[in-house]
C-alpha positions in Angstrom: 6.3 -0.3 22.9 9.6 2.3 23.3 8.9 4.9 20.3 12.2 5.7 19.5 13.3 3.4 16.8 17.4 3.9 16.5 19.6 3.4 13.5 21.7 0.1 14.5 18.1 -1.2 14.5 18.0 -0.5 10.4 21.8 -0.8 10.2 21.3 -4.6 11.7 19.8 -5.3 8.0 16.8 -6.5 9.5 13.4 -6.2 7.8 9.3 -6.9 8.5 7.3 -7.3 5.5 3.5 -7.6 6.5 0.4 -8.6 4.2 -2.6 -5.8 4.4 -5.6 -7.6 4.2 -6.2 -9.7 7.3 -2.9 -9.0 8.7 -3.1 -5.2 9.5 -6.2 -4.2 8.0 -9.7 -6.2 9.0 -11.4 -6.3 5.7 -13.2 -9.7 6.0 -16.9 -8.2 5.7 -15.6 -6.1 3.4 -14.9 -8.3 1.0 -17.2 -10.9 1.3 -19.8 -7.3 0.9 -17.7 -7.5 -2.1 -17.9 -10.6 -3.5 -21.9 -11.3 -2.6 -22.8 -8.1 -4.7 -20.6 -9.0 -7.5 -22.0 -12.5 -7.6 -25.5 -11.2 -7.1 -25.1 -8.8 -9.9 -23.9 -11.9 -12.1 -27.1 -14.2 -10.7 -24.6 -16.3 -8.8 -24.9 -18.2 -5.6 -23.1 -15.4 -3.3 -22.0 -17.7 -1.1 -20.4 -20.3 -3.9 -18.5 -17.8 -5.1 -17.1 -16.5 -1.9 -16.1 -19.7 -0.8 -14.4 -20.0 -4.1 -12.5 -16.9 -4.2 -11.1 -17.1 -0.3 -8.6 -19.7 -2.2 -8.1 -18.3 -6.0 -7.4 -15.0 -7.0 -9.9 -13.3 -9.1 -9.0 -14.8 -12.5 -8.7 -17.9 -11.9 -12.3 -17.5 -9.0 -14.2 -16.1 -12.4 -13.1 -19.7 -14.8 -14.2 -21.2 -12.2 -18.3 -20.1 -11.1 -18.9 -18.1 -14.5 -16.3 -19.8 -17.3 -18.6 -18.5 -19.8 -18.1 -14.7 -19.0 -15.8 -12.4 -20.2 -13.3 -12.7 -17.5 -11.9 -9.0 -18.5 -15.1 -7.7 -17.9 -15.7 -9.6 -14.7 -12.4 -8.0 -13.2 -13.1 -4.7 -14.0 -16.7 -4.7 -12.3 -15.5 -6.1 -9.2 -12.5 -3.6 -9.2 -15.5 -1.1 -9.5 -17.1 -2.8 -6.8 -13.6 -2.8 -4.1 -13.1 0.8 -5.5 -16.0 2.1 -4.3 -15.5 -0.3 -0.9 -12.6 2.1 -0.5 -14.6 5.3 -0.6 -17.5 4.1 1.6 -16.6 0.4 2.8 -16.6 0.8 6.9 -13.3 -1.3 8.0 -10.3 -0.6 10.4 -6.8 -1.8 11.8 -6.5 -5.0 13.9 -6.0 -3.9 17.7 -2.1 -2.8 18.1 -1.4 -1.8 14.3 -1.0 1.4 14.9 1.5 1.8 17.8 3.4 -1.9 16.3 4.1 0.6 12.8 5.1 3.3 14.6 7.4 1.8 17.1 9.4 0.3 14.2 12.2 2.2 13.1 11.7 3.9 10.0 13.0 1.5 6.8 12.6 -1.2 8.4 9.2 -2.3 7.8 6.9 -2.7 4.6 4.2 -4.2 3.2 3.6 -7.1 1.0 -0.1 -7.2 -0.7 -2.4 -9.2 -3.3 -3.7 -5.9 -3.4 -3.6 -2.9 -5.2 -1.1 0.6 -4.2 -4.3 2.9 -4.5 -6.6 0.9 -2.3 -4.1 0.5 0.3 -3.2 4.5 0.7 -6.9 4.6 0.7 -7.3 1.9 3.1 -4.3 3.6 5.5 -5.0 7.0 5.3 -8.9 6.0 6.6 -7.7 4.2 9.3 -4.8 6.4 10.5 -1.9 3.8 9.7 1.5 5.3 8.7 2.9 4.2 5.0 6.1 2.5 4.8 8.6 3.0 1.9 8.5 -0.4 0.1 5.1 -1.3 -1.0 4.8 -4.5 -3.1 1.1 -4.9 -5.1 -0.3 -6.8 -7.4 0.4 -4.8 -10.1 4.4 -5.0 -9.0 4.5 -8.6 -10.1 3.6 -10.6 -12.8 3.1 -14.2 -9.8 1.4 -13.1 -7.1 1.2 -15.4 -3.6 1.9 -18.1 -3.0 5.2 -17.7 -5.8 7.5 -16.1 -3.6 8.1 -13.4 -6.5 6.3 -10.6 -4.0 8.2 -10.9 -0.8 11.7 -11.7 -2.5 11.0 -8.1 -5.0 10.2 -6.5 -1.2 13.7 -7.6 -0.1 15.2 -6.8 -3.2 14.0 -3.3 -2.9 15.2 -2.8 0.9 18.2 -4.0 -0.3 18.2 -7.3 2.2 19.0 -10.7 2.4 15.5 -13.0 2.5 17.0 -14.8 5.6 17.0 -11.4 7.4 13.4 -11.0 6.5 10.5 -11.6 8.6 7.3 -11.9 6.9 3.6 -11.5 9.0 0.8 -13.2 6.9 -2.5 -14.2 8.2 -3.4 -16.5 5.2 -1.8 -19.9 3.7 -1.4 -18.8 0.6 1.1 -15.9 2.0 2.4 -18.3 4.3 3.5 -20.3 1.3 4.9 -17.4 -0.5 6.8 -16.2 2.0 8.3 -19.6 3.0 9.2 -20.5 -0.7 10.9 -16.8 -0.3 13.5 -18.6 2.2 12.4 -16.3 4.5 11.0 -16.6 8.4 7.2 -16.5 8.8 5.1 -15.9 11.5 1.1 -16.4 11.3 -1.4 -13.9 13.3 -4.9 -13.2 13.4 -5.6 -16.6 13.4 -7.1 -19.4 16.5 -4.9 -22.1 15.1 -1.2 -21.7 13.0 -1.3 -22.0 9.1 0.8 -25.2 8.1 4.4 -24.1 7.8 4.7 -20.8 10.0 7.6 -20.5 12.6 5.6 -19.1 15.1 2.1 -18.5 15.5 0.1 -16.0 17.1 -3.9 -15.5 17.8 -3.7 -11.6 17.5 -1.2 -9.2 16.2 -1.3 -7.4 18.9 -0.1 -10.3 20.8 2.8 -10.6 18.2 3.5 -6.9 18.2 6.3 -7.0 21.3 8.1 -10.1 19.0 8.1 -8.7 15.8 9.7 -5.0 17.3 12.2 -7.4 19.3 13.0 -9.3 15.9 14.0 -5.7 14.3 16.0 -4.4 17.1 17.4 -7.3 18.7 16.2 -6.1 22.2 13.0 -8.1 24.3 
């Protein structure tokens, strides 16, 4: 990829926003390390509750496998538990992160996450991955994915239009979200496309060359 990102490439009012999880960063064991010691520390069937929470965020994961808990309480032990995941969890970038973020001009890229700010500086500054300016978490928004709050506060912050937006999401639930954002949407990481996405590719580094040629306009 050509490293030297120019201004008519920002000026052009293009824009990438990319989820974290699964999309740049390949936490998958982490979190279902996660999620099995939470649920074993509960005296929960590990694997019930994982395949629960891969489709309901944490709130709504806990009414379901352990209604009768405090669900306040719930939250703030498994934040201990993806806290600590941070400091000692053993994860990295998908193949061609790295050279994809820096190859993209500078303000033109950012990232969209279910996630918390603190976890992904910690996340980035373990694997090497540069930070963008615009950085949309959880705590940004009061509806996270699939409303399309997130990604339409990311374009509202770069100042764009949401047609002008490109959003790379590896799961459904950010597919939806960024579609209902108006915005286009291409899947990766992935051997077959999420309902809805534009384009689909099995590897971001296979999408890498695309997504820099969406930016700049040059292939």
């Amino acid at each position: 990829m050509d490293n030297a990102p120019t201004d008519e490439a920002v000026a052009s009012g293009r824009r990438v926003l990319f989820d974290v999880d699964g999309t740049l960063i390949d936490a998958v064991d982490n979190q279902r390390r996660v999620w099995r010691t939470w649920a074993g520390r509960h005296g929960l069937d590990p694997d019930e509750v994982y395949r629960v929470a891969l489709r309901t965020r944490p709130l709504e994961t806990f009414a379901r496998v352990a209604p009768d808990r405090d669900p306040h309480e719930c939250l703030a032990a498994l934040h201990e538990l993806e806290d600590e995941d941070v400091r000692s969890g053993v994860y990295g970038a998908f193949a061609g992160a790295a050279e994809l973020l820096s190859a993209l001009p500078p303000g033109s890229w950012g990232l969209v996450t279910s996630n918390y700010e603190h976890r992904v500086r910690g996340r980035f500054a373990r694997t090497g991955l540069p930070l963008p300016r615009v950085l949309v978490d959880a705590a940004a928004v009061a509806e996270g994915k699939p409303s399309p709050v997130p990604y339409l506060l990311a374009a509202e912050r770069f100042g764009a239009l949401p047609q002008d937006c490109l959003v790379v999401e590896d799961a459904p639930s950010g597919v939806l979200s960024g579609l209902r954002a108006g915005m286009t949407v291409w899947g990766v990481n992935a051997p077959v496309a999420v309902d809805g996405v534009h384009r689909h590719f099995t590897s971001l580094e296979e999408a890498g060359p695309e997504i820099l040629a969406f930016v700049t306009g040059v292939s």
